[in-house]
C-alpha positions as CSV (number, residue, x, y, z in Angstrom):
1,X,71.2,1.3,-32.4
2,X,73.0,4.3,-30.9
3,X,74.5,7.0,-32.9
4,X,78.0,8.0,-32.1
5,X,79.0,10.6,-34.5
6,X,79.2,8.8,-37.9
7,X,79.1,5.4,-36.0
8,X,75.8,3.2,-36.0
9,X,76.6,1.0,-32.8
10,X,74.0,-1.8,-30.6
11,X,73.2,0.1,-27.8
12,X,75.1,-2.1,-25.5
13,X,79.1,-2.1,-24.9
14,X,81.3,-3.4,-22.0
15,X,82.7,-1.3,-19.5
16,X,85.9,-2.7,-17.9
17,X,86.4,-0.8,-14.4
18,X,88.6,-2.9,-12.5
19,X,89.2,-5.5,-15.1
20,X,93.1,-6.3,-15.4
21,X,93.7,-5.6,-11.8
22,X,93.8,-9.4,-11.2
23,X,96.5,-12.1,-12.6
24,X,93.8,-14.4,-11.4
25,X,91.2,-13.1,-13.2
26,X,93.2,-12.3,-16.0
27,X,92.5,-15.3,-18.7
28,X,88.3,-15.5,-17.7
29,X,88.3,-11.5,-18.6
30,X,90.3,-12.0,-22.5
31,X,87.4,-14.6,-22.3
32,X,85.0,-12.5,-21.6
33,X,85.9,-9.6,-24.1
34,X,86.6,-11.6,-26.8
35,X,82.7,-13.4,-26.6
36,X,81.4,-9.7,-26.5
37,X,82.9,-9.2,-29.4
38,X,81.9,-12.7,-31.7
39,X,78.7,-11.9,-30.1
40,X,77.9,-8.6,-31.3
41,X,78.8,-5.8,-29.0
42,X,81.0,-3.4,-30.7
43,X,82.2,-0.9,-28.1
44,X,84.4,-1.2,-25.3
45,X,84.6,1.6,-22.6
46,X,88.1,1.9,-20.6
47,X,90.1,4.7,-19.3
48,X,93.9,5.4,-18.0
49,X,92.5,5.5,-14.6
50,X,91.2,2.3,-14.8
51,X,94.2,0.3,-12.5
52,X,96.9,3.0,-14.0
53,X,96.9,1.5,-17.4
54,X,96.0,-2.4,-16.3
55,X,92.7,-1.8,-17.9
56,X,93.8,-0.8,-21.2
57,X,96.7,-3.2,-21.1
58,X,94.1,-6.0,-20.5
59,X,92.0,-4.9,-23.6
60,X,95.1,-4.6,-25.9
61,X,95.9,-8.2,-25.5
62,X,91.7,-9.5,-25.9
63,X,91.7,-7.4,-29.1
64,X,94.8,-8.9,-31.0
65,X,93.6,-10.6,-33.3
66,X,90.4,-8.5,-33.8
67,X,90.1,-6.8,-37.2
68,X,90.0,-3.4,-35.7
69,X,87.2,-2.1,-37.6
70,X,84.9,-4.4,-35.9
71,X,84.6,-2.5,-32.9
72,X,84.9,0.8,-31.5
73,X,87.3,1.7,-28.6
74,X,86.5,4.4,-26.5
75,X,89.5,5.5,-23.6
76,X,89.5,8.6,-20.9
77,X,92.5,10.5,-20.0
78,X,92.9,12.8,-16.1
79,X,91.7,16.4,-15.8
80,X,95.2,17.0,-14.7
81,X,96.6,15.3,-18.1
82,X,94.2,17.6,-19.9
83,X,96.8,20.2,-21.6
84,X,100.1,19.6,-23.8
85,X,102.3,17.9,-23.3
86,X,100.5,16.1,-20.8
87,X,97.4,15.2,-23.1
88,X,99.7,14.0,-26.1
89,X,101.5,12.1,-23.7
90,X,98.5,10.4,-22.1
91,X,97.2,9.2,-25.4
92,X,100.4,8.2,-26.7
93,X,100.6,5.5,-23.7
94,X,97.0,5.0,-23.7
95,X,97.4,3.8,-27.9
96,X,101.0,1.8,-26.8
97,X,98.7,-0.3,-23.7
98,X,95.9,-0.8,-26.4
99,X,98.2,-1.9,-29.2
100,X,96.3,0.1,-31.9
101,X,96.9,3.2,-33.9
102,X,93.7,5.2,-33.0
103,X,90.9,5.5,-30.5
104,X,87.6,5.7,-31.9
105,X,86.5,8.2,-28.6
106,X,88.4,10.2,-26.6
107,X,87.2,11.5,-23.0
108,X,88.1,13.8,-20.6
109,X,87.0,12.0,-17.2
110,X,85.6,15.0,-15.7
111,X,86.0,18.4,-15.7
112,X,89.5,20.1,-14.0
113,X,91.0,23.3,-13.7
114,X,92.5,23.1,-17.6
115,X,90.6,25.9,-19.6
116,X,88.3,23.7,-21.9
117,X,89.4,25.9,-24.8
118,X,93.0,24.7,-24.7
119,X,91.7,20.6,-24.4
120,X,89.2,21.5,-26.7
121,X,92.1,22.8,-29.5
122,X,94.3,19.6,-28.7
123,X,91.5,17.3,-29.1
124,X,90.5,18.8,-32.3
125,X,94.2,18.3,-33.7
126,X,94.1,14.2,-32.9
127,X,91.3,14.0,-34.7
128,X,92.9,15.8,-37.6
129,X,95.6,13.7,-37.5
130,X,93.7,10.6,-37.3
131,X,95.0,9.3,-33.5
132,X,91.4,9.8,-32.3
133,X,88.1,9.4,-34.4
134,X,86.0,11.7,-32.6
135,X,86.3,13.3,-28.7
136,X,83.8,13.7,-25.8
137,X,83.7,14.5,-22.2
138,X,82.7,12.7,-18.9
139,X,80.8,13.6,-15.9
140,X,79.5,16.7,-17.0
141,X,76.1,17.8,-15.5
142,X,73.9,21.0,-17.6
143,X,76.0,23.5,-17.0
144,X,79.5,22.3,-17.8
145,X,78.0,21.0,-21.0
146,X,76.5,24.6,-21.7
147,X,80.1,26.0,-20.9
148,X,81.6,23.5,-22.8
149,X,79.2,24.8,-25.9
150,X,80.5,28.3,-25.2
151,X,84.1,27.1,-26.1
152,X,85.2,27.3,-29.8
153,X,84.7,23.6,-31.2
154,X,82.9,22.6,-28.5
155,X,79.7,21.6,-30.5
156,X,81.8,18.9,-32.0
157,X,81.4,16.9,-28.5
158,X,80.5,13.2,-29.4
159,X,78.8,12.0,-26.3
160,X,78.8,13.0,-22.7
161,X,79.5,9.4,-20.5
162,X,77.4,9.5,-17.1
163,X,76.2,7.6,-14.6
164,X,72.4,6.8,-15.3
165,X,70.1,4.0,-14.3
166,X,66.8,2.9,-12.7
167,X,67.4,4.5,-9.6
168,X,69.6,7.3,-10.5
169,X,67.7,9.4,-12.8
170,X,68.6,12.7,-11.7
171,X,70.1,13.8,-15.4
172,X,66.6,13.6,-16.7
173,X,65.7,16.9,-15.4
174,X,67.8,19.0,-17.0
175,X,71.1,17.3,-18.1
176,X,69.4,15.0,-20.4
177,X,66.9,17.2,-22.3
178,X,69.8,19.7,-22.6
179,X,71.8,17.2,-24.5
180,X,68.9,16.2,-26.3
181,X,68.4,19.7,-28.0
182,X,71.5,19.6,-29.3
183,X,71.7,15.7,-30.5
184,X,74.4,14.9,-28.0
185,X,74.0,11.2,-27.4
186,X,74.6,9.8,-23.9
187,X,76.9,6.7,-22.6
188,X,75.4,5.3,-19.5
189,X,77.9,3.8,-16.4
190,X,76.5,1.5,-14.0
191,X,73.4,0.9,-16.3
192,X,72.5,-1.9,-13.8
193,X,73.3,-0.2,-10.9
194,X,76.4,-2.0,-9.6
195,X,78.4,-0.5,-7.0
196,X,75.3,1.1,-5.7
197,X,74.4,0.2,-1.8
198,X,71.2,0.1,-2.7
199,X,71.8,-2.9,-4.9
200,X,69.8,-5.8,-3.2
201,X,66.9,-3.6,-2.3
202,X,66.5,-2.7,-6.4
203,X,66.9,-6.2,-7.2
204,X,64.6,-7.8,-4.6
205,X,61.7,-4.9,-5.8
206,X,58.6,-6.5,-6.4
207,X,57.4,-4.7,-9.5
208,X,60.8,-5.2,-11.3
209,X,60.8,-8.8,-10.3
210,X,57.1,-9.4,-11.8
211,X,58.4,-7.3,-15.2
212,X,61.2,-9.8,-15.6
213,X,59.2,-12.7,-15.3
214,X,56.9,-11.5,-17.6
215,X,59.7,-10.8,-20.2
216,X,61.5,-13.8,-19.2
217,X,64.3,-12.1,-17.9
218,X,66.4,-11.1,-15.3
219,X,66.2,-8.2,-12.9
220,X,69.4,-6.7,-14.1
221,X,68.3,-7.5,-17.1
222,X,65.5,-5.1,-16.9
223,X,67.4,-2.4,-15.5
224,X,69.9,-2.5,-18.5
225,X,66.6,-2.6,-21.1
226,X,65.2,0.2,-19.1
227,X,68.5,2.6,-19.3
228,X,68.9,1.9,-23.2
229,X,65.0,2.8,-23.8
230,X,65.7,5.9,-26.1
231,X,67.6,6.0,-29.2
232,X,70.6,8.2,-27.8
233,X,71.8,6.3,-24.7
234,X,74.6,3.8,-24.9
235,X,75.0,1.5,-21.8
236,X,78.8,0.5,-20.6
237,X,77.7,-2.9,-17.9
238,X,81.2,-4.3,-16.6
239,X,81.2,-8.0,-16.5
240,X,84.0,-10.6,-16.8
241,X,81.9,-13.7,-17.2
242,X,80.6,-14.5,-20.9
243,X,77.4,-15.9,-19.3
244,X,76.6,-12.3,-18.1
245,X,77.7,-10.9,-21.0
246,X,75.4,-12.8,-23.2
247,X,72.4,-11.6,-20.6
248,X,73.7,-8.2,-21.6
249,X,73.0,-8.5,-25.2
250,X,69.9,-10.1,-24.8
251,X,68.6,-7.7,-22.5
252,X,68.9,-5.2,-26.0
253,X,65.5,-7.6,-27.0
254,X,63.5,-6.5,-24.2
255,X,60.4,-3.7,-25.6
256,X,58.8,-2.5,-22.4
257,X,55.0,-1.5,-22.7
258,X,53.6,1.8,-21.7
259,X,52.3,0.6,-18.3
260,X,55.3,-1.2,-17.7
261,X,56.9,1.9,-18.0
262,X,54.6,3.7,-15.6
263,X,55.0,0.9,-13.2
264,X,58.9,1.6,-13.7
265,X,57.7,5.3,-12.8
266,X,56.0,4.6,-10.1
267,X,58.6,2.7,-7.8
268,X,61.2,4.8,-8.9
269,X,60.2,8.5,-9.8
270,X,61.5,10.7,-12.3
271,X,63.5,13.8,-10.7
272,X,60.8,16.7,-10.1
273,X,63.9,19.4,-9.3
274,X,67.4,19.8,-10.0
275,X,69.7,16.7,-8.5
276,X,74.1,16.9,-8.1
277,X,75.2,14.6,-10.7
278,X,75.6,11.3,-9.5
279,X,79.1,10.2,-9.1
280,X,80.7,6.8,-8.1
């Protein structure tokens, strides 16, 4: 389990980037969202970037009938929405496409030219008036995080959402040891490493090929297992197809062994200097 402020959550939620975009697709994705949730998952990871609102329009309708206690809905609003009125204004639409009262997470996308003190101070009054549960920022490497810290009320920061897997492990230099002095938990984006170009060649690696079989598994399966390892990272996979989705949770089973681990280490190195935040 992951801890997300005063929230116990399996370490596992589903990201929607670029779900709603299709009419097509439309029903298969309720599908899919709604199995997440009879299966287990708890949070679901959108934004208003996210198809201008289709995203969270999308998720509004899967969640109807949902006792909303049951999950925990995290949303992201534009650096350039990131002072009043703007900010009010973006939540206010983000809650009317969700069809709920409150966000359970509320994150700046990544860092603009809006002083952080004066997002900061907005933030700080949703969640005094109840319209957010807790707020958090996205895409920040060491030093915006350190910044952010600087900032009056910036210490009550509920998570940091990056991108982090298997072959994208710059943060663990100095991004994630930072946050881990300061108990700032971490929400992992393309866990599995979709998007990436370098897709089929992770996949068709030997040593992560032989780990699966061994765990009875799959290779994205591994991958997801391997970005949830510690206690303080939450992973965000996108899929639209139950099946997946149910690989998803089960991947949350997999316990990797020390040499595993080193194996893991040893096709895919640890950062040994300072990396540019990954960014896709």
């Amino acid at each position: 389990m992951v801890q997300l402020g005063n929230k116990s959550l399996f370490p596992i939620g589903m990201g929607t980037w670029h779900m709603g975009d299709s009419p097509a697709k439309r029903k298969q994705e309720i599908e899919a969202l709604r199995y997440g949730l009879e299966k287990g998952i708890e949070v679901i990871d959108t934004a208003e970037m996210y198809g201008e609102g289709n995203s969270e329009n999308l998720i509004g309708e899967a969640i109807q009938d949902v006792n909303r206690e049951d999950f925990y809905l995290i949303s992201k609003f534009y650096p350039f929405h990131a002072q009043e009125p703007e900010l009010e204004r973006s939540l206010e639409n983000s809650l009317k496409r969700l069809g709920t009262d409150y966000l359970d997470l509320y994150l700046l996308h990544w860092k603009g030219s809006t002083p952080l003190a004066e997002t900061i101070e907005a933030l700080e009054k949703y969640v005094k008036e109840g319209r957010i549960g807790a707020w958090g920022v996205s895409n920040f490497d060491a030093r915006d995080i350190e910044g952010m810290w600087e900032v009056r009320g910036g210490e009550n920061a509920t998570a940091n959402q990056v991108l982090y897997n298997i072959a994208s492990r710059g943060i663990e230099y100095d991004l994630l040891p930072l946050q881990r002095s300061r108990a700032l938990p971490t929400i992992a984006y393309s866990p599995a490493a979709q998007g990436d170009t370098r897709g089929d060649k992770i996949t068709s690696n030997k040593v992560l090929q032989e780990i699966a079989k061994e765990h009875n598994a799959t290779v994205f399966q591994v991958m997801l297992a391997w970005t949830i390892r510690h206690d303080d990272v939450l992973a965000i996979p996108q899929s639209s197809d139950p099946k997946h989705i149910q690989e998803n949770i089960d991947a949350a089973r997999i316990n990797f062994s020390e040499e595993e681990l080193q194996q893991i280490d040893k096709e895919f190195p640890a950062p040994k200097r300072k990396m540019p935040l990954d960014i896709i």
